[in-house]
N, CA, C and O atoms as a Maestro MAE file, in Angstrom:
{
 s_m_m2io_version
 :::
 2.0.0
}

f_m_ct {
 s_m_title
 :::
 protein
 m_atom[292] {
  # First column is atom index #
  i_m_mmod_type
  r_m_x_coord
  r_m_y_coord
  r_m_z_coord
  i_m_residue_number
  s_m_chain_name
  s_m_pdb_residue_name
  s_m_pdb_atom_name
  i_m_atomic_number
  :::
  1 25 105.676 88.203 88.718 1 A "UNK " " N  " 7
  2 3 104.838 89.379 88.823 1 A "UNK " " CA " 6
  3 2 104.897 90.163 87.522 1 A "UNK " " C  " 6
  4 15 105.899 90.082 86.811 1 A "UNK " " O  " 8
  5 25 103.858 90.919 87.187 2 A "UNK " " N  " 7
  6 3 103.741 91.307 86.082 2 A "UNK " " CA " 6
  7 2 103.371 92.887 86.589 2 A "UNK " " C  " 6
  8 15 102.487 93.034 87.434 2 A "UNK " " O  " 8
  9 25 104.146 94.154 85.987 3 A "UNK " " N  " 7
  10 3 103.596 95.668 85.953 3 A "UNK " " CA " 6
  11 2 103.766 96.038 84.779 3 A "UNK " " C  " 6
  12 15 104.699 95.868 83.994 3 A "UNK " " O  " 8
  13 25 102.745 96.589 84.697 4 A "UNK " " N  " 7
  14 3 102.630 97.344 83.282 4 A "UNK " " CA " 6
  15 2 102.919 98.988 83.602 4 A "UNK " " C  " 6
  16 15 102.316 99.685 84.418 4 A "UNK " " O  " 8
  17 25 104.014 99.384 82.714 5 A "UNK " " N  " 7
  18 3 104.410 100.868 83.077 5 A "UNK " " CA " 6
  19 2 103.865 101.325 81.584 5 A "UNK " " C  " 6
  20 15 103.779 100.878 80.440 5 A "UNK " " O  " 8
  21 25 103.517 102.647 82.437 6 A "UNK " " N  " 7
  22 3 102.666 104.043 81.325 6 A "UNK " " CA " 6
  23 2 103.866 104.878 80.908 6 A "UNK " " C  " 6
  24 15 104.607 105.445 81.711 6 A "UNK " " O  " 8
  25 25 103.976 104.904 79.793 7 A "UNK " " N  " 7
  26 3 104.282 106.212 79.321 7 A "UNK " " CA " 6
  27 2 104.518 107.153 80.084 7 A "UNK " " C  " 6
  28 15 103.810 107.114 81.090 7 A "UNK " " O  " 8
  29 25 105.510 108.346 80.022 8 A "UNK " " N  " 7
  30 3 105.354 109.406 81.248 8 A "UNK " " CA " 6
  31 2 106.297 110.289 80.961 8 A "UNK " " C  " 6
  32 15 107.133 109.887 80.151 8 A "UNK " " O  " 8
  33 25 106.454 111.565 81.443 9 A "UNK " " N  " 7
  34 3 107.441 112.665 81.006 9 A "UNK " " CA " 6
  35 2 108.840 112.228 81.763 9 A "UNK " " C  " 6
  36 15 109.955 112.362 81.258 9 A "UNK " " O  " 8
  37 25 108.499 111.534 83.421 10 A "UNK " " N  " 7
  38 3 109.427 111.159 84.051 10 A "UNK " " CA " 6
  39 2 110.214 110.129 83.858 10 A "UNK " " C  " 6
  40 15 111.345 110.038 84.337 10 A "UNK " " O  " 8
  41 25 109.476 108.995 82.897 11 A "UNK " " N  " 7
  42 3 109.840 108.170 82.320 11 A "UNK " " CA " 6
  43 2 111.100 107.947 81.184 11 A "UNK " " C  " 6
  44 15 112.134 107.287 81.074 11 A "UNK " " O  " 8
  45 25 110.235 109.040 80.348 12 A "UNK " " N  " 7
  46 3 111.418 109.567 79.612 12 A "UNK " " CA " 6
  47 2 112.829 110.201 80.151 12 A "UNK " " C  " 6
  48 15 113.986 109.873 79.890 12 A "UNK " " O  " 8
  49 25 112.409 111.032 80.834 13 A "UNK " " N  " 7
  50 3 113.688 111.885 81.526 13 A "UNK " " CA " 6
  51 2 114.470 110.836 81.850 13 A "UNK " " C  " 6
  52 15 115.413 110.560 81.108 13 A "UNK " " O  " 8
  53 25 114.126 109.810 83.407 14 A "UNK " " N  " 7
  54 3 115.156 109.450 83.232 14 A "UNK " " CA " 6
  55 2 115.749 107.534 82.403 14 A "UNK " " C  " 6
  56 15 116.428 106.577 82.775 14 A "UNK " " O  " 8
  57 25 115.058 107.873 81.343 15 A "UNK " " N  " 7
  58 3 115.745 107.003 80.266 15 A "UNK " " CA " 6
  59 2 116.715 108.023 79.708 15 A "UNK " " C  " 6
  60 15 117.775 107.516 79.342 15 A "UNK " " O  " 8
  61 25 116.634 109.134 79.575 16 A "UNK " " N  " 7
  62 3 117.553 109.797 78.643 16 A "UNK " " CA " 6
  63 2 118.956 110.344 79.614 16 A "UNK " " C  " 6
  64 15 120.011 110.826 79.203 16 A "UNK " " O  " 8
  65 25 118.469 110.038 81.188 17 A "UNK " " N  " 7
  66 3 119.321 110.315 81.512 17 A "UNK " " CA " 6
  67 2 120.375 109.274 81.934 17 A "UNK " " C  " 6
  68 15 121.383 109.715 82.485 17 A "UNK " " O  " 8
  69 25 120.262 107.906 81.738 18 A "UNK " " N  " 7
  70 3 120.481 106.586 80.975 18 A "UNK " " CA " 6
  71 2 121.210 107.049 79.848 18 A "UNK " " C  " 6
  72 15 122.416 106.803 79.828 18 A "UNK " " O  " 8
  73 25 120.648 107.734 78.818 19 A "UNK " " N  " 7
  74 3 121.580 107.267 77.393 19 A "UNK " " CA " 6
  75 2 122.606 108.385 77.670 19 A "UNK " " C  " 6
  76 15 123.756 108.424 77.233 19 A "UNK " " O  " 8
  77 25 122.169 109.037 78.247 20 A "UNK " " N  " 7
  78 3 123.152 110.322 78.551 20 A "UNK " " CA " 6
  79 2 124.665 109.216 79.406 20 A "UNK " " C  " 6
  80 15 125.793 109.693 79.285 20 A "UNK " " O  " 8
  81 25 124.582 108.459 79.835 21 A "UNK " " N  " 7
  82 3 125.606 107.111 80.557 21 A "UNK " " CA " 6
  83 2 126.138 106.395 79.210 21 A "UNK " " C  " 6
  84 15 127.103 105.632 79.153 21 A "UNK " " O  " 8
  85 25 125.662 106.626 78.591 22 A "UNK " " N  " 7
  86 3 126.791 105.740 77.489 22 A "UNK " " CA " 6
  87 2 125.460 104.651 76.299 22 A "UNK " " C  " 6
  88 15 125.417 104.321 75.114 22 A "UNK " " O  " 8
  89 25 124.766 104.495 77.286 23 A "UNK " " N  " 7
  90 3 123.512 103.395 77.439 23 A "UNK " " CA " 6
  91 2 123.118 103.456 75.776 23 A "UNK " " C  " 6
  92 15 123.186 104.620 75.384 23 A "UNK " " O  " 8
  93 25 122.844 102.790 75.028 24 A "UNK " " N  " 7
  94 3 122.031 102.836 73.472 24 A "UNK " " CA " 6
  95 2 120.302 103.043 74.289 24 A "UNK " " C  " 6
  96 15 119.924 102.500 75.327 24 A "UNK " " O  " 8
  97 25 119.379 104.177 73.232 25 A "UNK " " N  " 7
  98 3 118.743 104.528 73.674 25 A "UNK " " CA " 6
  99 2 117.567 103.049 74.439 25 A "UNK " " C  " 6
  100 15 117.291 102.983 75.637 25 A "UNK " " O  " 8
  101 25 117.148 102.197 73.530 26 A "UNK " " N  " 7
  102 3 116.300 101.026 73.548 26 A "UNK " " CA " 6
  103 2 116.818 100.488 75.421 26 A "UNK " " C  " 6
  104 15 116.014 100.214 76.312 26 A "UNK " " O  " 8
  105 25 118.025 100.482 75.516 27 A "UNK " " N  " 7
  106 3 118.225 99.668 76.577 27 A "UNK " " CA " 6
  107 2 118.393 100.361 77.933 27 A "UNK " " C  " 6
  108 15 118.523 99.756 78.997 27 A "UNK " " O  " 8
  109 25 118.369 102.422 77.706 28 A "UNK " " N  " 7
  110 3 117.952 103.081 78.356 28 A "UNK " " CA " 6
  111 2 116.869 103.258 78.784 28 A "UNK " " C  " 6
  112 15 116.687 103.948 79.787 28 A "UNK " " O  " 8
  113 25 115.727 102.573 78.004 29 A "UNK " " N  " 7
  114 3 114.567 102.962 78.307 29 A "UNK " " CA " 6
  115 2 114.117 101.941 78.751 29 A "UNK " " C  " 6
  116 15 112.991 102.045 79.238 29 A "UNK " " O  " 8
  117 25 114.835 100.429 78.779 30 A "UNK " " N  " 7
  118 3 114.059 99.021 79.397 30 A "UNK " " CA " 6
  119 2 115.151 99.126 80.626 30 A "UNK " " C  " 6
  120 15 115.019 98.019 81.149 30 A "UNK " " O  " 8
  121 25 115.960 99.691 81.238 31 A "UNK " " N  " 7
  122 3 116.469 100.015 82.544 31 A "UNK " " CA " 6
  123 2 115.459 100.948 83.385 31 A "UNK " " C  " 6
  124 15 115.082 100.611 84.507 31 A "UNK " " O  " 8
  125 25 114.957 102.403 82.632 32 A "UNK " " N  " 7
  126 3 113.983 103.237 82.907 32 A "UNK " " CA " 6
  127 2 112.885 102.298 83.543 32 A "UNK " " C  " 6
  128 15 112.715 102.339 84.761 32 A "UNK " " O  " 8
  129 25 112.390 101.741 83.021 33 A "UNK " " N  " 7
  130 3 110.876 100.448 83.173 33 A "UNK " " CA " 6
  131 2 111.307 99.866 84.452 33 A "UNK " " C  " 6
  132 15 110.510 99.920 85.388 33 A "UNK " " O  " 8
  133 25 112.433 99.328 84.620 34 A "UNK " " N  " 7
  134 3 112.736 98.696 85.828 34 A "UNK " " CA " 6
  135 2 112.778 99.363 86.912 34 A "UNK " " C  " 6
  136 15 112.324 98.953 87.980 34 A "UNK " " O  " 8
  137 25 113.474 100.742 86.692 35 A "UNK " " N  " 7
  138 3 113.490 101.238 88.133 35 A "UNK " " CA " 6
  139 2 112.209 102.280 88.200 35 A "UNK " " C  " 6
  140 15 112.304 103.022 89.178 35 A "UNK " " O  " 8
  141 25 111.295 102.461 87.575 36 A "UNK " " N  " 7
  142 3 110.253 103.379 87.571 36 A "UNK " " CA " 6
  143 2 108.529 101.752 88.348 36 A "UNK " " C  " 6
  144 15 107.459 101.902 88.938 36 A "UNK " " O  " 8
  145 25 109.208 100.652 87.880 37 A "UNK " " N  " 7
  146 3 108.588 99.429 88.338 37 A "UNK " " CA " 6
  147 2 109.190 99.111 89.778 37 A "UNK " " C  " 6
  148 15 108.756 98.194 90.475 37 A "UNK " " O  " 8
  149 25 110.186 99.917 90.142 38 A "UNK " " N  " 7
  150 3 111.061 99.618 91.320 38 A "UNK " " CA " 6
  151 2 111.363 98.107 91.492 38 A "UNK " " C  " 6
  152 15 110.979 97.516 92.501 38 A "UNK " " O  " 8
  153 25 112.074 97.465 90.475 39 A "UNK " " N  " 7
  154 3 112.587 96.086 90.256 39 A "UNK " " CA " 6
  155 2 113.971 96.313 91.709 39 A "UNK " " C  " 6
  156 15 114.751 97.185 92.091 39 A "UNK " " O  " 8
  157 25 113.491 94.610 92.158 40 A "UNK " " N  " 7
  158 3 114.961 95.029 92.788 40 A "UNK " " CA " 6
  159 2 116.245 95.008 92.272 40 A "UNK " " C  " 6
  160 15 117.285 95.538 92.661 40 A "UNK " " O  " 8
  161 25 115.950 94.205 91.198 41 A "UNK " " N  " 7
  162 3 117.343 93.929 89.821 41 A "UNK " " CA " 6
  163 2 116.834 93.731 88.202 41 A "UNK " " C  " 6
  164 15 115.916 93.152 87.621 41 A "UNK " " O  " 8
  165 25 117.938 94.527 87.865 42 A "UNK " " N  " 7
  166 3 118.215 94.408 86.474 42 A "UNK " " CA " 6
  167 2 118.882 93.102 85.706 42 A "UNK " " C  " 6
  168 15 120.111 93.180 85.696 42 A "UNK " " O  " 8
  169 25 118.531 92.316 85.276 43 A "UNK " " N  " 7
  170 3 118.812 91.118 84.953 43 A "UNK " " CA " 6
  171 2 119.485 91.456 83.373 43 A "UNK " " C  " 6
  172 15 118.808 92.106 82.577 43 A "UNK " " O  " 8
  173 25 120.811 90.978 83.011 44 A "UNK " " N  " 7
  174 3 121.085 91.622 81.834 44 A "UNK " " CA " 6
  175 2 122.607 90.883 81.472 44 A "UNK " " C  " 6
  176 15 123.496 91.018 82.314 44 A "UNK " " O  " 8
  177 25 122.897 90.106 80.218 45 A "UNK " " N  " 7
  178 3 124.096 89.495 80.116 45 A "UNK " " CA " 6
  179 2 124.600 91.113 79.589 45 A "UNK " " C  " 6
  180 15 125.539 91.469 80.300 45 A "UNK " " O  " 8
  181 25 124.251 92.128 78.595 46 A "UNK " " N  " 7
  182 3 124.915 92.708 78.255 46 A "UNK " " CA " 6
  183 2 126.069 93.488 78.428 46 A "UNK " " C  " 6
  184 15 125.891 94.630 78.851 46 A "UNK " " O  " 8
  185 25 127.543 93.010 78.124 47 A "UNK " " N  " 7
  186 3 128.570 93.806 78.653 47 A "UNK " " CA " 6
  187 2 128.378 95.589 78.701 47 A "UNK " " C  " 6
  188 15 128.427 96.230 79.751 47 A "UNK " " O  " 8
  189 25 128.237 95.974 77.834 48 A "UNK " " N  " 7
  190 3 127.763 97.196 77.795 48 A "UNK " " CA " 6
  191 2 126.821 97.946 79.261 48 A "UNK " " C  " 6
  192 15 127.113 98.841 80.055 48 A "UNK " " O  " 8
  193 25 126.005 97.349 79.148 49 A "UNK " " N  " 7
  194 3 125.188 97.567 80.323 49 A "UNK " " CA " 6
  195 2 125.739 96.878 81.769 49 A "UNK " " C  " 6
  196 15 125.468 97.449 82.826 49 A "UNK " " O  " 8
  197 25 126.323 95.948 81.766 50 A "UNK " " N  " 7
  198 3 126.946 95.944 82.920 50 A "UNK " " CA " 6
  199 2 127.808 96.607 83.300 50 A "UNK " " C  " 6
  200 15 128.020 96.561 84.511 50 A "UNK " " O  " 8
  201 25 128.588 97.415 82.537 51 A "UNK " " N  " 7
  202 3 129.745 97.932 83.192 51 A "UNK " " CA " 6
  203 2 129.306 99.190 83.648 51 A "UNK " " C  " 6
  204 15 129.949 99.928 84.395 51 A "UNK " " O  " 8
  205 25 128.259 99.398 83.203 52 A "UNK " " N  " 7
  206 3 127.551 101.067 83.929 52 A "UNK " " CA " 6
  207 2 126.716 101.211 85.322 52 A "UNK " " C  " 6
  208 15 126.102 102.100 85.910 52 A "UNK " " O  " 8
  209 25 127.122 99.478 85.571 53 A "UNK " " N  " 7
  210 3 126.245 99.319 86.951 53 A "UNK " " CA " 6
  211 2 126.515 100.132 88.066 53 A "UNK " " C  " 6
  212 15 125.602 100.468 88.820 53 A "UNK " " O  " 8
  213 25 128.220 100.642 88.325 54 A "UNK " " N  " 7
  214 3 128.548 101.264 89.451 54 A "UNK " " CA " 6
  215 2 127.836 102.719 89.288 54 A "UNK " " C  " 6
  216 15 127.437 103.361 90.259 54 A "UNK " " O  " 8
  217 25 127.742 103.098 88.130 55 A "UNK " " N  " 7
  218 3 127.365 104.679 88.227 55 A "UNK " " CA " 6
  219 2 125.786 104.521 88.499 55 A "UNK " " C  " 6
  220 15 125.243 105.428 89.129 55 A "UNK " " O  " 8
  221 25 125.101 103.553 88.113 56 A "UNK " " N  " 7
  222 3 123.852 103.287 87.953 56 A "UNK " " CA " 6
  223 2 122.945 102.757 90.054 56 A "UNK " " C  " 6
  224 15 122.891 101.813 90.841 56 A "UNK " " O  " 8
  225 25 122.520 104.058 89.916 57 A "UNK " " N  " 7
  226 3 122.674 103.290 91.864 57 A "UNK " " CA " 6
  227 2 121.044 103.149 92.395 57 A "UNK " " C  " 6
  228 15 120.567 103.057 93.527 57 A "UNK " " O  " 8
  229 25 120.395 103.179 90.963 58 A "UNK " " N  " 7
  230 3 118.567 103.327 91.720 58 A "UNK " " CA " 6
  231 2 117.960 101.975 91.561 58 A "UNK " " C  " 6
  232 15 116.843 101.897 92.073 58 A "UNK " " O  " 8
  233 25 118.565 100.478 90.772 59 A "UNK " " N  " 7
  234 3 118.376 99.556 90.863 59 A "UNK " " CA " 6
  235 2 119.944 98.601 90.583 59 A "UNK " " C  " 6
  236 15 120.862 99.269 90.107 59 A "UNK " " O  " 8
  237 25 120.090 97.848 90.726 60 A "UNK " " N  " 7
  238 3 120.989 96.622 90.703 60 A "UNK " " CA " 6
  239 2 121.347 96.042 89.320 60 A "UNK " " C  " 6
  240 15 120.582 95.196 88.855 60 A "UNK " " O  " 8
  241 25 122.231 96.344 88.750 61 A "UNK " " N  " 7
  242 3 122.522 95.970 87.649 61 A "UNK " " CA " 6
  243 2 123.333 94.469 87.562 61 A "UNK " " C  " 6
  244 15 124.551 94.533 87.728 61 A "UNK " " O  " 8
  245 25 122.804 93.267 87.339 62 A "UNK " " N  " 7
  246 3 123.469 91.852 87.419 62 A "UNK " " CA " 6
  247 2 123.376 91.193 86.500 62 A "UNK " " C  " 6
  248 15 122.330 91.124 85.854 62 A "UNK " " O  " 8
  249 25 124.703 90.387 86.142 63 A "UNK " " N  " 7
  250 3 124.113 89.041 84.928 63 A "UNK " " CA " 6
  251 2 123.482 88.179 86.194 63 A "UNK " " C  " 6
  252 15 123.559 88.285 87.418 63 A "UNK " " O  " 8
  253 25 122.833 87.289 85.298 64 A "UNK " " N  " 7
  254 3 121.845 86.477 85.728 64 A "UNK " " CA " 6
  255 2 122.671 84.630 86.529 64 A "UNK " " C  " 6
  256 15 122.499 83.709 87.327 64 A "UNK " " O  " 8
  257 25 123.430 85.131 85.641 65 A "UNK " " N  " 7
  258 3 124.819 84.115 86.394 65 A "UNK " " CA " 6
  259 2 124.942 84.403 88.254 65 A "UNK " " C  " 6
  260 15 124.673 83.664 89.201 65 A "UNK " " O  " 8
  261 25 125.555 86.042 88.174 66 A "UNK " " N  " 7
  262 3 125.943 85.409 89.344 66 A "UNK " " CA " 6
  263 2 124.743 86.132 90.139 66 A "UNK " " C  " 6
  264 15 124.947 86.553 91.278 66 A "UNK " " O  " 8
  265 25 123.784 86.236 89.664 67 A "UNK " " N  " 7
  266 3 122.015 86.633 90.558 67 A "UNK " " CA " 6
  267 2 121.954 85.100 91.213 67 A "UNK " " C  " 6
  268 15 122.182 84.942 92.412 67 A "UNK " " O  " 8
  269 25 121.656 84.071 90.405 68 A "UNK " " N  " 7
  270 3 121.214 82.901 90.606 68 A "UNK " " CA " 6
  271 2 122.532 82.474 91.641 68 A "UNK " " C  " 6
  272 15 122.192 82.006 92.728 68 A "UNK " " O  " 8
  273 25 123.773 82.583 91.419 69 A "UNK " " N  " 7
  274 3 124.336 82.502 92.228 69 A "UNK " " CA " 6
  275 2 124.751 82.967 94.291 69 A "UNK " " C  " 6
  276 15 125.147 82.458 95.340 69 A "UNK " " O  " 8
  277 25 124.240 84.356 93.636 70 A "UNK " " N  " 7
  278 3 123.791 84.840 95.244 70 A "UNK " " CA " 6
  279 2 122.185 83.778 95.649 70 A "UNK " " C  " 6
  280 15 122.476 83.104 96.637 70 A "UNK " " O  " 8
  281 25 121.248 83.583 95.365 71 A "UNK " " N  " 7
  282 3 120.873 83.015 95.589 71 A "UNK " " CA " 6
  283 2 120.692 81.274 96.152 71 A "UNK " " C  " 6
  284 15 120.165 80.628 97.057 71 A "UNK " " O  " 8
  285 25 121.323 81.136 95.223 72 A "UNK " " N  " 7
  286 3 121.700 79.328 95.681 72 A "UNK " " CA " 6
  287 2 123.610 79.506 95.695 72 A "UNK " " C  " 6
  288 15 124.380 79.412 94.739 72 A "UNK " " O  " 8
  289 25 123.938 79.805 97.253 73 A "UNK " " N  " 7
  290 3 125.383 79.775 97.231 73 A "UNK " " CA " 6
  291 2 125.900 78.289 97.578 73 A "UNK " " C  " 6
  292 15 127.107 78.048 97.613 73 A "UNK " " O  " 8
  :::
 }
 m_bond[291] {
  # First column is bond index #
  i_m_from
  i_m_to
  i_m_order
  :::
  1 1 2 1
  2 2 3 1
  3 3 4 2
  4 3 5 1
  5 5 6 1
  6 6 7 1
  7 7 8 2
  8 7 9 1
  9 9 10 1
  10 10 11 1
  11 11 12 2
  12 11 13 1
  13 13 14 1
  14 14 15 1
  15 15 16 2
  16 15 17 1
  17 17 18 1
  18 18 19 1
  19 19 20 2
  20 19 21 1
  21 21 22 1
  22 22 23 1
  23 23 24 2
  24 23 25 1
  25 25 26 1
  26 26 27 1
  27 27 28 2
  28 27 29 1
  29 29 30 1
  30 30 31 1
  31 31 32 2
  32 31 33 1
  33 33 34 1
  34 34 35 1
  35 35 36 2
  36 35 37 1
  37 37 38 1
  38 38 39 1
  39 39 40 2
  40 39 41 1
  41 41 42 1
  42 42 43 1
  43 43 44 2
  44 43 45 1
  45 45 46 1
  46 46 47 1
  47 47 48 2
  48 47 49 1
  49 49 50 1
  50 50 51 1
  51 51 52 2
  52 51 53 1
  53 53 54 1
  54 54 55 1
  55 55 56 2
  56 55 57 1
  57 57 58 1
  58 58 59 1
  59 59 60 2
  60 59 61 1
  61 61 62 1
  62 62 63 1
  63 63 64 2
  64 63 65 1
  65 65 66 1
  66 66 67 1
  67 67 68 2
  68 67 69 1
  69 69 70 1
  70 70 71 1
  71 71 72 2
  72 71 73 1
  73 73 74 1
  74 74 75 1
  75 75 76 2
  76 75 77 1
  77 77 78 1
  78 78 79 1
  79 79 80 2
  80 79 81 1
  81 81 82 1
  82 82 83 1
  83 83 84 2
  84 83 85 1
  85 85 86 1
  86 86 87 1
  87 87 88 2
  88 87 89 1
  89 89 90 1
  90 90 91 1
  91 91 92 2
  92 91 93 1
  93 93 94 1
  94 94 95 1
  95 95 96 2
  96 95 97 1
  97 97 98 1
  98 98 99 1
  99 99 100 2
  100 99 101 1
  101 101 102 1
  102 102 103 1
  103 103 104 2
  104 103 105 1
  105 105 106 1
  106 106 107 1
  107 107 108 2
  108 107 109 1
  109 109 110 1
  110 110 111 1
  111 111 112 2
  112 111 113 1
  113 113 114 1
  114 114 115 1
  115 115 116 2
  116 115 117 1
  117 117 118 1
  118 118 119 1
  119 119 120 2
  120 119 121 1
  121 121 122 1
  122 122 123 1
  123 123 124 2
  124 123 125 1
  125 125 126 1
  126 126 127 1
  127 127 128 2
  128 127 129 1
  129 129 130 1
  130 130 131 1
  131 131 132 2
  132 131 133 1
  133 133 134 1
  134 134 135 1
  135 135 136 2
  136 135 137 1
  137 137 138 1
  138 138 139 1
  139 139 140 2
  140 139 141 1
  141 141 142 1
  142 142 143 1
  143 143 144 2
  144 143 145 1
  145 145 146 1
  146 146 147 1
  147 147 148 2
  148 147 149 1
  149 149 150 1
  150 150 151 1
  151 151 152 2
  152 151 153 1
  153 153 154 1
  154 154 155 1
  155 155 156 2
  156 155 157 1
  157 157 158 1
  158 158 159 1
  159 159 160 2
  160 159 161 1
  161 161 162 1
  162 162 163 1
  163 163 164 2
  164 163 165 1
  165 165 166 1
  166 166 167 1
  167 167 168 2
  168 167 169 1
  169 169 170 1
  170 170 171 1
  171 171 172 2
  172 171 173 1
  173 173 174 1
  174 174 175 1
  175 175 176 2
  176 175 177 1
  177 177 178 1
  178 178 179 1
  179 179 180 2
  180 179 181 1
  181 181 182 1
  182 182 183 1
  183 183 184 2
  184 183 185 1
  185 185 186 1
  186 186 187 1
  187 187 188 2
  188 187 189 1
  189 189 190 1
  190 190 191 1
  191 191 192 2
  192 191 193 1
  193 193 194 1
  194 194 195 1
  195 195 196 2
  196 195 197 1
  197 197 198 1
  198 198 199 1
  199 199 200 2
  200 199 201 1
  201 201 202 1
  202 202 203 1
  203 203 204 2
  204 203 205 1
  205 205 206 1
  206 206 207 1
  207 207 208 2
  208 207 209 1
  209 209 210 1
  210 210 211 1
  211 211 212 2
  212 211 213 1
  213 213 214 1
  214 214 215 1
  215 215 216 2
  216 215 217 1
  217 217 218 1
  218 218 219 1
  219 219 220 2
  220 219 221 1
  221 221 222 1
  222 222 223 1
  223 223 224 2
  224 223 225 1
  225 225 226 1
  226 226 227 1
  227 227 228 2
  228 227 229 1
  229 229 230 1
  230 230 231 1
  231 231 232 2
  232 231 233 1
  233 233 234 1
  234 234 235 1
  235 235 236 2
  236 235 237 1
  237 237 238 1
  238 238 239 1
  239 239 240 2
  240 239 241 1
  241 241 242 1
  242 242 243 1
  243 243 244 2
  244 243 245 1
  245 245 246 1
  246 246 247 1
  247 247 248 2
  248 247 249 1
  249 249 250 1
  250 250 251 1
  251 251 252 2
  252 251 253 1
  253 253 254 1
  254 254 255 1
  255 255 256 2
  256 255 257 1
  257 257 258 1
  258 258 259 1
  259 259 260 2
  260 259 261 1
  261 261 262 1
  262 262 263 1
  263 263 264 2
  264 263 265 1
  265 265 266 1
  266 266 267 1
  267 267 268 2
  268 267 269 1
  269 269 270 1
  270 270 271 1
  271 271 272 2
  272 271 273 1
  273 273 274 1
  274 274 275 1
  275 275 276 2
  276 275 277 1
  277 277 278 1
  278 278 279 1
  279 279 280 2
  280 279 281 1
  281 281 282 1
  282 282 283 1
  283 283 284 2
  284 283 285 1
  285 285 286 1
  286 286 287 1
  287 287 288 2
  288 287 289 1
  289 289 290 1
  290 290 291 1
  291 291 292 2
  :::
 }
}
């Protein structure tokens, strides 16, 4: 599936409230996209970004390892 997200004041907000988490801004704002797309998961090897998954509670923060893994157990 493909969504295309707009630009938006809310958008911004909460990307920044993302970098305000530790987050580098770029990868605050492609988390923003996901949950403003209401993804059910964040697909992401980055250590950085994974470890902010517990504070992070409006989409699912996973490597793709063990995604595919819940899936085919």
């Amino acid at each position: 599936a493909r969504i295309d997200i707009t630009e938006s004041p809310e958008l911004l907000q909460r990307a920044n409230q993302f970098s305000q988490l530790g987050l580098k801004k770029m990868d605050a704002l492609h988390l923003a996209c996901a949950v403003t797309a209401k993804a059910d998961a964040f697909l992401t090897t980055d250590k950085s970004i994974l470890k902010k998954a517990a504070v992070v509670q409006s989409v699912r923060i996973q490597d793709p390892i063990d995604f595919i893994r819940e899936l085919f157990p």
